[in-house]
C-alpha positions in Angstrom: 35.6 17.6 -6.7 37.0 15.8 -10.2 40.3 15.7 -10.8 41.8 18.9 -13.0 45.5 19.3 -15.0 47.3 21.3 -15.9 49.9 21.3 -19.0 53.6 20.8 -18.1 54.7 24.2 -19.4 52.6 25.8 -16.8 54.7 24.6 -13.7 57.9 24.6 -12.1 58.9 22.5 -9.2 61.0 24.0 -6.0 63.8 21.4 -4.7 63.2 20.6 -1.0 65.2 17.2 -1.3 68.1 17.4 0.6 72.3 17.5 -1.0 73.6 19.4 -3.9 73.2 18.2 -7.5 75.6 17.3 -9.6 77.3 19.1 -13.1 75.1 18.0 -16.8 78.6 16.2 -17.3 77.6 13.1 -14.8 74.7 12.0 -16.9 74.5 8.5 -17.2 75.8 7.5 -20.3 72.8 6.4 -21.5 70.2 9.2 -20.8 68.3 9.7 -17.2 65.7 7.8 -18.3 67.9 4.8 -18.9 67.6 1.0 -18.1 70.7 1.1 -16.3 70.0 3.2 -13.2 66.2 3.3 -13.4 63.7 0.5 -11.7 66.3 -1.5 -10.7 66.3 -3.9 -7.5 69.4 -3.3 -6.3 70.6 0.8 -5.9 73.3 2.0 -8.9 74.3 5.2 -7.1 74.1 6.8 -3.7 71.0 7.4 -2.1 69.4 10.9 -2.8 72.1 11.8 -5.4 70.7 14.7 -7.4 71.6 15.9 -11.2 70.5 18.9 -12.7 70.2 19.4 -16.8 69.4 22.1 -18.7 66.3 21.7 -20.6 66.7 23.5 -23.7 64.1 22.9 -26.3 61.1 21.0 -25.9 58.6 22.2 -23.2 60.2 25.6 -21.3 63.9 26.3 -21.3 65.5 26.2 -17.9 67.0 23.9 -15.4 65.5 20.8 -13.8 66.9 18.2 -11.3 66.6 14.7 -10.9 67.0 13.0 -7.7 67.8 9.3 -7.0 65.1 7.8 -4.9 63.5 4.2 -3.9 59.9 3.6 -4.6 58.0 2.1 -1.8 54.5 0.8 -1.5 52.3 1.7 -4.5 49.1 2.1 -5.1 46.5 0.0 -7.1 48.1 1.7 -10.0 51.4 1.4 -10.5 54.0 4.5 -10.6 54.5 5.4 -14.4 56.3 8.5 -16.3 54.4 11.7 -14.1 53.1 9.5 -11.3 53.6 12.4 -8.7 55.3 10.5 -5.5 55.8 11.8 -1.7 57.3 9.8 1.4 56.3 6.5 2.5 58.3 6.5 5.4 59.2 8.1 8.5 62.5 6.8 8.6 63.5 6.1 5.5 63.6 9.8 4.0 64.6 8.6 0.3 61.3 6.0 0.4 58.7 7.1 -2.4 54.8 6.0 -2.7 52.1 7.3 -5.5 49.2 5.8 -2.5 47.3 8.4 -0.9 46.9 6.1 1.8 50.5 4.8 2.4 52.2 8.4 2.3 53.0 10.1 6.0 52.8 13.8 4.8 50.9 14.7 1.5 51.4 18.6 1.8 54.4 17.6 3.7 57.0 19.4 0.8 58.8 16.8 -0.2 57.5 15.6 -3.4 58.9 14.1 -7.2 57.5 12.6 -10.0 58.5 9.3 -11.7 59.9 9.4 -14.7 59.0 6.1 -16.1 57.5 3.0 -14.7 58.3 1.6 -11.2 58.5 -1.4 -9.2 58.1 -1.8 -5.1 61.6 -1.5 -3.7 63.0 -0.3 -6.6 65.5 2.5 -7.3 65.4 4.9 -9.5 65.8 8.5 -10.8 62.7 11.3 -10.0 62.4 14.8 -11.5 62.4 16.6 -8.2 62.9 20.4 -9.4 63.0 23.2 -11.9 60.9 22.5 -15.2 59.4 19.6 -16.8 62.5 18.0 -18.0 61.3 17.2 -21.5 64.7 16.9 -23.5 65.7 14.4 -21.3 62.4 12.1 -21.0 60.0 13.1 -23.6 57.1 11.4 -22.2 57.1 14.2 -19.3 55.4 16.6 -21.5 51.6 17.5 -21.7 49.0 17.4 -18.3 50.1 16.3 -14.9 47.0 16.1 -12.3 45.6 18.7 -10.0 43.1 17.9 -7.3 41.1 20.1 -9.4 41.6 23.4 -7.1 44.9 24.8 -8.4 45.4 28.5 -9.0 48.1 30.7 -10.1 51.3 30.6 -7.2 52.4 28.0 -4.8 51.6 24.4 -5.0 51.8 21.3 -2.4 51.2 17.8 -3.3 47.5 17.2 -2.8 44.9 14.2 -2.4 43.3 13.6 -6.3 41.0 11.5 -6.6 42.7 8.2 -6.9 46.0 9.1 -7.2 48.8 12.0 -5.6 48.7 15.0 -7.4 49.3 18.5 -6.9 46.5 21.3 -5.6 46.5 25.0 -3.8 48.5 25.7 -0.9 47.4 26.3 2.2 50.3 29.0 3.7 49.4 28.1 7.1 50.1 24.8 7.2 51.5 23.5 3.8 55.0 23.4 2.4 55.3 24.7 -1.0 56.3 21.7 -3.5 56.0 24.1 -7.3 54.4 27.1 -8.4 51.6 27.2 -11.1 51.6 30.2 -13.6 47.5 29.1 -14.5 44.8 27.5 -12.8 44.1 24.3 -13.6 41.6 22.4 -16.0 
């Protein structure tokens, strides 16, 4: 089956990484999306460290979190701004990959999307819950890909085509990741 979308106002993603996030007030300086913290070789905060924002006028209104992450193996393409990510590792729980083939759990739950571009090895910050944060990284709004079998309710990361993305949940053996108010296009 092709690959579908499905527009950024349409879903909202559940936090499964672990820790608490942090007050609006410890933003970096320069924005989320900055050049400070983001795609950088060497880690700026603590692993896993999580912010929440409140997303007030572009896209939906409502809270979303970020979540500071590594980026492991990618794929042929490289991670970019709503490259949707799961584990790499086993034993490395903060490890992210965008390959299909590299990941150890696609419906595994744990899921986030990067919010700009990527490099192996690099750190960086992920939107990892709530709504599409699109005051804080513009770029985040419009379609995200579906495996092209997404209906209305829970979500886990799914196998696309050539790339992670997001399909219908299996109850029995999935791990929400979202919730979709629409099926997909």
């Amino acid at each position: 089956m092709a690959n579908g979308v499905i527009d950024s106002n349409l879903i909202v993603l559940y936090d499964l990484w672990p820790g608490v996030a942090s007050v609006v007030g410890e933003l970096p300086t320069d924005g989320i999306a900055n050049t400070t913290d983001n795609n950088v070789a060497a880690a700026t905060r603590r692993y896993g460290e999580k912010v929440t924002v409140y997303n007030a006028t572009a896209g939906v209104a409502g809270y979303a979190t970020f979540v500071y992450l590594q980026m492991g193996t990618q794929d042929a393409t490289a991670a970019a701004v709503k490259s949707a990510c799961v584990n790499d590792s086993a034993s490395l729980w903060y490890q992210l990959t965008n390959d299909m083939d590299s990941c150890i759990a696609i419906s595994g739950g744990l899921m986030a999307y990067a919010i700009g571009a990527m490099t192996d090895a690099y750190w960086g910050f992920f939107w990892c819950a709530g709504v599409v944060p699109e005051d804080f990284v513009s770029t985040m709004g419009g379609n995200f890909v579906t495996d092209g079998t997404l209906t209305p309710g829970g979500f886990c990361a799914a196998t696309a085509t050539t790339v992670v993305g997001i399909g219908v949940l299996d109850a029995a053996t999935d791990v929400p990741c979202g919730y979709s108010l629409l099926i997909d296009t």
